[in-house]
C-alpha positions in Angstrom: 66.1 65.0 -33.5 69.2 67.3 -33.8 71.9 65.4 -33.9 74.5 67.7 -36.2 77.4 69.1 -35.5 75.7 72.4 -35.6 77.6 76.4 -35.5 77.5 76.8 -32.1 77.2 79.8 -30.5 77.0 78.8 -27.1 79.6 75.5 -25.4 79.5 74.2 -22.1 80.6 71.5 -20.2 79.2 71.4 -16.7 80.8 68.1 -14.4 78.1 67.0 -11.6 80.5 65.5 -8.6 78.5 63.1 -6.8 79.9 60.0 -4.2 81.6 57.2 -5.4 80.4 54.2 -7.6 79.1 52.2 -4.2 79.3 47.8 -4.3 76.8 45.8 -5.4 77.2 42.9 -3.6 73.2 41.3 -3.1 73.9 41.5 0.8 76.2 44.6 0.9 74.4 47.0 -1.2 74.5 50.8 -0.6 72.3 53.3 -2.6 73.7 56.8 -2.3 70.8 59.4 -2.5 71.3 62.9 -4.3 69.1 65.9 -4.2 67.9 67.5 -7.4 70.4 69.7 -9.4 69.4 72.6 -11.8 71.2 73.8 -14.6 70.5 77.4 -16.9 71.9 78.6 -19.3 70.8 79.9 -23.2 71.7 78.9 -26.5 71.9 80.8 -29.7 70.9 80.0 -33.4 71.7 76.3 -33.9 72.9 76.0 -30.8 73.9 72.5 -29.1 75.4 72.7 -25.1 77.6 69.8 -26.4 78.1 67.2 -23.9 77.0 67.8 -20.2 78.1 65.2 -18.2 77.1 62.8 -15.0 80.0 62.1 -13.0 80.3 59.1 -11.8 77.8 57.1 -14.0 74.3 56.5 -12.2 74.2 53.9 -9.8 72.8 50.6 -10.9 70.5 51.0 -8.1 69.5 54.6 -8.9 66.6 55.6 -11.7 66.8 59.2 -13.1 64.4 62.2 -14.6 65.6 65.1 -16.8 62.9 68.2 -16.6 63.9 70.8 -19.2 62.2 74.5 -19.1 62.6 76.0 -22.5 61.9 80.1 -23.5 62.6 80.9 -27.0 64.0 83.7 -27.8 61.7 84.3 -31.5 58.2 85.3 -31.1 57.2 81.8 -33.6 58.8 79.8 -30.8 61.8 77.3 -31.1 62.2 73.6 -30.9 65.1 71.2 -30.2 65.9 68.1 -28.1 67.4 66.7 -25.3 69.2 63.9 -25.6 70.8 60.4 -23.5 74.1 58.7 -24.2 76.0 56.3 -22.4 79.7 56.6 -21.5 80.5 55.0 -24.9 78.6 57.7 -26.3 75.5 55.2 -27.2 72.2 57.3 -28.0 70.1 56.0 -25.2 67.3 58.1 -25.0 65.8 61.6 -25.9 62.6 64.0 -25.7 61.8 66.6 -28.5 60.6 70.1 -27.1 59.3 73.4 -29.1 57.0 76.9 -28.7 57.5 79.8 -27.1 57.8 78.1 -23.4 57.6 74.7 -22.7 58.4 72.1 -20.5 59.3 68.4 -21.2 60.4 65.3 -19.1 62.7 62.6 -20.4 62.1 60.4 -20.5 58.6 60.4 -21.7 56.1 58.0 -20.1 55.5 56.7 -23.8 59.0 56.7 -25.0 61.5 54.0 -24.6 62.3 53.1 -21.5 59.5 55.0 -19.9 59.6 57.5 -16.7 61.9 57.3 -14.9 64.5 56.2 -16.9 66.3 52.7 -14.6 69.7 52.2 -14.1 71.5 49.2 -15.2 74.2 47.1 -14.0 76.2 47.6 -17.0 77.5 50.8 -18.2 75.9 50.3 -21.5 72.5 50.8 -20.2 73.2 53.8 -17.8 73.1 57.4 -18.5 76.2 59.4 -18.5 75.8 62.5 -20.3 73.2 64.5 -22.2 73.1 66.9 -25.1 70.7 69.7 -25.6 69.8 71.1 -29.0 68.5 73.9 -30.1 67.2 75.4 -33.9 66.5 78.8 -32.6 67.8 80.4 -29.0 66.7 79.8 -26.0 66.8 80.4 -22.3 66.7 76.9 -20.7 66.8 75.3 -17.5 67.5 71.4 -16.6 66.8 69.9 -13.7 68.3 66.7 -12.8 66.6 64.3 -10.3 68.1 61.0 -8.8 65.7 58.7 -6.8 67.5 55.3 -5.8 66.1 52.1 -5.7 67.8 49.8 -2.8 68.6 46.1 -3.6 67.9 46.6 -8.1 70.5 45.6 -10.0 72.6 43.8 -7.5 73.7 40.4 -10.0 76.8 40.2 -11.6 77.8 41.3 -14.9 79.3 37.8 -15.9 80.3 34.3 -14.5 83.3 35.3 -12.7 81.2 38.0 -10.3 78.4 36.2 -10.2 76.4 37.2 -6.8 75.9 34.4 -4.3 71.8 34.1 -3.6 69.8 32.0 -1.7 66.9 29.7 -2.2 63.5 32.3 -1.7 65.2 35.5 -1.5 63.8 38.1 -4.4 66.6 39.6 -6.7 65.1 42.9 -9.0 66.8 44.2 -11.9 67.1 46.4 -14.8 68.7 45.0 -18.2 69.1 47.1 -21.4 69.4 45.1 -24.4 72.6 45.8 -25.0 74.1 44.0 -21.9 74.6 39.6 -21.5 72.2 39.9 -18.6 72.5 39.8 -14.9 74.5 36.5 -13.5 73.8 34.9 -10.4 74.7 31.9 -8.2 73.0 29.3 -6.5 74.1 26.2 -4.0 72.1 23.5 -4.8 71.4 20.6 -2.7 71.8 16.7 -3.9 68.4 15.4 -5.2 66.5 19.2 -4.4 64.1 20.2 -7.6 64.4 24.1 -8.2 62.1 26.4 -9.8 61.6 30.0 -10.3 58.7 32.4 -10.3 58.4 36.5 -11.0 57.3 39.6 -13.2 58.7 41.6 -15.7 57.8 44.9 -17.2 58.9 46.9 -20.6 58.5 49.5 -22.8 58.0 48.7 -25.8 56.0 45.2 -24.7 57.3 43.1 -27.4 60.4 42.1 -25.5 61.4 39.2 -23.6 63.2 37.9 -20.6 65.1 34.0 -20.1 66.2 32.8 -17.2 69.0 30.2 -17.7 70.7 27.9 -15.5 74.3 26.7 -16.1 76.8 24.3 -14.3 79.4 24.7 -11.9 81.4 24.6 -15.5 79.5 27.1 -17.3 77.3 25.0 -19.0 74.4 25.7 -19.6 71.5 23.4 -18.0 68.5 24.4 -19.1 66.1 27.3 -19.2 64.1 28.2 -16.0 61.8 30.8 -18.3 61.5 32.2 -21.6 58.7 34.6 -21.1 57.3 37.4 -23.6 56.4 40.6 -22.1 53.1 42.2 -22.0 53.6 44.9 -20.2 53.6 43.3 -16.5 53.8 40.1 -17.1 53.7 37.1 -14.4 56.0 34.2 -15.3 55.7 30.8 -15.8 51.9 31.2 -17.2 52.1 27.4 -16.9 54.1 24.3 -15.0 55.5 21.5 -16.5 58.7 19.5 -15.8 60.8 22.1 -18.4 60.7 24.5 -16.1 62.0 22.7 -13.4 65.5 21.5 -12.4 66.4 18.8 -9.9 70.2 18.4 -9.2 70.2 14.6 -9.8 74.4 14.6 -9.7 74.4 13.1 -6.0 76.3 15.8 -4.7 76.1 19.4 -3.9 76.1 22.0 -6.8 77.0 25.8 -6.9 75.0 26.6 -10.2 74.6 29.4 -12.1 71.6 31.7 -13.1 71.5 34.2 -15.8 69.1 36.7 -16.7 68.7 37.8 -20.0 66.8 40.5 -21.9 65.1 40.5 -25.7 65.4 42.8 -28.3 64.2 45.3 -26.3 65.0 46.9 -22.3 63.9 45.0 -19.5 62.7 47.7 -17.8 61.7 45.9 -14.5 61.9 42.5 -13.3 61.8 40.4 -9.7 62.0 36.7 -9.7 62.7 34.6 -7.0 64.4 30.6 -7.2 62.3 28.5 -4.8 62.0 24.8 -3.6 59.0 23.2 -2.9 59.0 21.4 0.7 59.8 18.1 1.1 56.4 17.6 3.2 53.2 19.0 4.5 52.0 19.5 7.6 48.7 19.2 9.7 47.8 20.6 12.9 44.2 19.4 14.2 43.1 20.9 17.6 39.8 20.8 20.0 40.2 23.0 22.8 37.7 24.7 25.4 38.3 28.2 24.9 36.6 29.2 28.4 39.4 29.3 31.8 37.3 27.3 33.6 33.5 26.0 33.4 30.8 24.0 36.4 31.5 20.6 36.9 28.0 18.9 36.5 28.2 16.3 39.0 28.9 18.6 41.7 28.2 22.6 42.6 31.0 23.6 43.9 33.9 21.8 41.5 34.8 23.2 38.3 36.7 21.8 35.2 39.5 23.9 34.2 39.9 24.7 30.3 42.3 25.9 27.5 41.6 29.8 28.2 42.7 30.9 24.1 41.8 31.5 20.7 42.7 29.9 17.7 45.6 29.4 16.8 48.4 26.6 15.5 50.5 26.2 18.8 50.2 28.8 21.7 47.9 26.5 24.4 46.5 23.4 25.6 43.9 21.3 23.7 41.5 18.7 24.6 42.3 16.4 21.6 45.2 17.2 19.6 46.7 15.5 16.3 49.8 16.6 13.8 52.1 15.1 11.1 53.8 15.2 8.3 53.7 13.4 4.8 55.7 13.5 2.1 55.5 15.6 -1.2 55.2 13.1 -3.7 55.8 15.8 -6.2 59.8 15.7 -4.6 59.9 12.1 -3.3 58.1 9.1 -4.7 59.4 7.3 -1.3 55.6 6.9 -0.7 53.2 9.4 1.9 55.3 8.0 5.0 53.1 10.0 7.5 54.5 10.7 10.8 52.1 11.6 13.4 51.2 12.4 17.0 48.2 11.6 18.4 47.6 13.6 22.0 45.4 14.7 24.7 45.5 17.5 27.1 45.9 17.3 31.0 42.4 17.7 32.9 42.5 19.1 36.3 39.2 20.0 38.9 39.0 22.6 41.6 37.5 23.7 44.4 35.6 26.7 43.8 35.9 28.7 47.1 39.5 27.9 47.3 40.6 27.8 43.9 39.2 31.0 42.3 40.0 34.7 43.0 38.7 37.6 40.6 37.4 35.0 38.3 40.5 33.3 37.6 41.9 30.1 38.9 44.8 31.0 41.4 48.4 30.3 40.8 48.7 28.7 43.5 45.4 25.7 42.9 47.6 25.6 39.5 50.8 24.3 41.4 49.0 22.0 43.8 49.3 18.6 42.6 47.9 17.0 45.9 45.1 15.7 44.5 42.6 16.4 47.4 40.5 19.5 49.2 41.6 22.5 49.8 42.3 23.3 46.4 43.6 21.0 43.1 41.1 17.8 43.8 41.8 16.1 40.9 43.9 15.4 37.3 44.2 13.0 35.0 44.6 12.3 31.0 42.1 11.0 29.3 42.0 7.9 26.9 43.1 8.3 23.4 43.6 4.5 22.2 40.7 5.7 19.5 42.9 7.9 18.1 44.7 7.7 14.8 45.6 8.6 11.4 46.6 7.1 8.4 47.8 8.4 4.9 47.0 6.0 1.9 49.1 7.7 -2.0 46.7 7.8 -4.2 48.4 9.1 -7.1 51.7 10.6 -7.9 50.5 14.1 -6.6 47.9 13.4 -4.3 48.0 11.8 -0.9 44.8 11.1 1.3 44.8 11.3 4.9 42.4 10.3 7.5 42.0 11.5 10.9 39.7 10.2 13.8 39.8 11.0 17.1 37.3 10.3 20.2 37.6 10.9 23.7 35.9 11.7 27.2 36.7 13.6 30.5 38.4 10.8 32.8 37.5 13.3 35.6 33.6 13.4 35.0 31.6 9.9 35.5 29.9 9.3 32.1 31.4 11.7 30.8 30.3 12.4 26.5 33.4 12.1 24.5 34.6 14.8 22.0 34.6 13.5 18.7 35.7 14.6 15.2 36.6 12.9 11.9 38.8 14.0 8.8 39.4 12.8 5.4 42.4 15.4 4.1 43.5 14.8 0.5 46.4 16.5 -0.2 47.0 17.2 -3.9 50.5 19.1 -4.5 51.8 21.2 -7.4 55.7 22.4 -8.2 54.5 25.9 -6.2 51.2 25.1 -4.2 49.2 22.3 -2.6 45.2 22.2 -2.9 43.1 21.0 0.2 40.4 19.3 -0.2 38.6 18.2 3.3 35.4 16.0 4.2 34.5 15.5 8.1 32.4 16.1 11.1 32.8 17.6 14.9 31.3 17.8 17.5 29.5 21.5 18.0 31.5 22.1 21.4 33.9 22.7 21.6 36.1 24.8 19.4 38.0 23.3 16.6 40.8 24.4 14.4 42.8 22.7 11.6 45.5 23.8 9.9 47.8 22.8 6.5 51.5 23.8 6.0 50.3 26.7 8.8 47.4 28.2 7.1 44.3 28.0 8.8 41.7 26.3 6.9 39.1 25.4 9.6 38.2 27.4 12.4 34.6 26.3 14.4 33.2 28.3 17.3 31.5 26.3 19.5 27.7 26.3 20.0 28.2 27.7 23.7 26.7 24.4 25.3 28.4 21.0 26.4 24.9 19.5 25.5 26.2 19.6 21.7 28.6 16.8 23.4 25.3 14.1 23.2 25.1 14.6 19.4 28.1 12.7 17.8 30.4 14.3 15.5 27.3 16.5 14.7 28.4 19.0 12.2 29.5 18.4 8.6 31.2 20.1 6.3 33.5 20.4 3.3 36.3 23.0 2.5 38.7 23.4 0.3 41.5 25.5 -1.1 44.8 26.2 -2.5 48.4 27.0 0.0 51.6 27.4 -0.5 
């Protein structure tokens, strides 16, 4: 690199106005975007431009690309380079060049910190003026281009500015090494554990990024991650109760979370504090997904049915069950299930009276006379053979089992619709694995779902006959949720 102070047969300062340093307040952040800007000129024998400047510094959430075009002005070519300092005059950064014409980028894609080069939110790691050097003449041409990055950089640059965050929203950053980090703040709840997850990339891999959490004095807690990079990396590789926090202090706490770098730039990183739920939750459903279907005991009645699809909550069921247990990975207060056990309304029709187009009338819907013309019948059906019940069986796991069996009060004889589930539960610090055993009826349709995934969805077999075999199809799933 050129870095001497060099005869200089060519000096210029050129001053690149651009709008105001914006806030960077988390929920109040603004990103001003610039176009691309060009600058010529030549340079003689040992010739340096001296210091070209960017006025006001880059934005913490901006990232920027120098392009230099170089023509020498000897026929055996010339070489120089281009270099990055901060507004303390740092050396950031730099790109050699040399031939006859040539064209370089800084900075490189294998040179520190990578393409394009990120903003900080410190001054010490952003770009604020550039130097271009020269052994032999050259005509040269720079082009300057500013891409911004909304919501990067947004924490503050110590305690006292520390920006306010909540519980599962996503903070991304840039951190050179020569800056404390990126400070955040957190409001804590009395007896809630804490934990955080996220990436990091840099260049060179080698560095590494902490996460610290200190007290409403400063303090520090303890450290949330302390992860090498590999360029990405996913952090924690593994849980464990050191890289948790639970605010045991009785009362509400306004911590503190600061983000460090290694030796090296932090050239991106996201990580997000989260708290796993107090519970889990269960949704089992058997529904008839048809409008309406014949009544067998008489030609001219039908049955009126759910008229959906799956799904969690958006209709009527035949046979419906949900609850809630604890997370014995946040409360050792035992499963204490709460549940509902429930059955859907069932109504009959007249045919003739009841059914235009296909579709039962609005007005047979609003009849609740319970005689010809139109409604001729509702009633619930009997669900005292429903229940569940939740049993701890270790510190992280929690079985739960289901049953449920019931028939049509409005059809004599009627063949009930039956299922059974055994649902363990197992939980994790950022997941919870299902693990269900059980049976169903073929017909109808039936749906379960944990925490709002679905994890079974059965399509009936098309015929109410599958009513005669009991709970006739078995199965086992399993998986993992958050």
């Amino acid at each position: 690199m050129l870095r001497t102070a060099a005869i200089r047969t060519s000096w210029m300062m050129i001053l690149l106005t651009w709008l105001a340093f914006p806030t960077t307040e988390a929920t109040a952040q603004s990103c001003d975007s610039h176009d691309p800007v060009t600058i010529s000129g030549s340079l003689g024998f040992l010739g340096s431009t001296g210091q070209m400047n960017l006025t006001p510094a880059l934005q913490p959430c901006e990232t920027i690309t120098l392009t230099l075009h170089a023509t020498s002005w000897v026929s055996w070519g010339s070489s120089g380079d281009l270099e990055v300092y901060n507004s303390s005059g740092t050396f950031l950064t730099w790109v050699d060049f040399g031939g006859n014409d040539t064209t370089v980028t800084l900075p490189t894609a294998t040179s520190i910190p990578g393409s394009p080069y990120p903003s900080t939110r410190g001054t010490s790691g952003q770009p604020a003026y550039f130097v271009l050097n020269t052994n032999w003449g050259i005509d040269y041409s720079i082009t300057i281009t500013r891409n911004t990055r909304l919501g990067y950089n947004t924490g503050g640059t110590g305690f006292v500015n520390a920006t306010s965050i909540g519980i599962g929203e996503t903070q991304h950053g840039s951190i050179h090494q020569t800056e404390s980090g990126q400070y955040y703040q957190v409001h804590v709840e009395p007896g809630q554990l804490i934990y955080v997850q996220g990436h990091a990339t840099a260049w060179p891999s080698g560095t590494t990024i902490g996460i610290d959490l200190y007290d409403q004095s400063q303090q520090w807690l303890k450290t949330l991650a302390y992860q090498g990079i590999s360029d990405p990396v996913s952090f924690p590789t593994s849980w464990s109760t050191s890289n948790t926090y639970v605010n045991t202090t009785g009362s509400a706490q306004d911590l503190y979370v600061l983000v460090y770098p290694g030796p090296y730039m932090i050239r991106d990183f996201d990580f997000t504090l989260k708290s796993p739920s107090a519970t889990a939750s269960f949704t089992i459903n058997a529904f008839i997904r048809w409008e309406w279907l014949a009544d067998p005991q008489f030609g001219n009645q039908i049955l009126q049915g759910d008229n959906r699809w799956f799904c969690e909550d958006c209709g009527s069921s035949r046979l419906f069950q949900d609850g809630t247990i604890n997370n014995p990975v946040v409360s050792n207060s035992g499963p204490n299930l709460l549940s509902f056990n429930g059955v859907g309304i069932s109504q009959s029709y007249d045919y003739d009276t009841s059914v235009e187009d296909g579709h039962i009338t609005q007005a047979a819907k609003d009849d609740w006379d319970p005689s010809w013309p139109m409604k001729l019948g509702f009633a619930f059906a009997d669900d005292s053979a429903a229940y569940c019940e939740a049993a701890q069986q270790s510190a992280t796991a929690t079985l739960v089992h289901c049953l449920d069996s019931a028939s049509d009060p409005l059809v004599v004889a009627s063949p009930s619709i039956d299922f059974e589930y055994l649902i363990t539960l197992t939980f994790s610090i950022d997941h919870v694995h299902y693990s269900i055993d059980g049976c169903h009826d073929e017909y109808p349709m039936h749906e379960v779902y944990v925490n709002g995934s679905a994890v079974i969805q059965d399509v009936d077999s098309g015929s109410i006959l599958s009513l005669f075999a009991t709970c006739g199809k078995r199965f086992h799933v399993e998986g993992d949720i958050q």
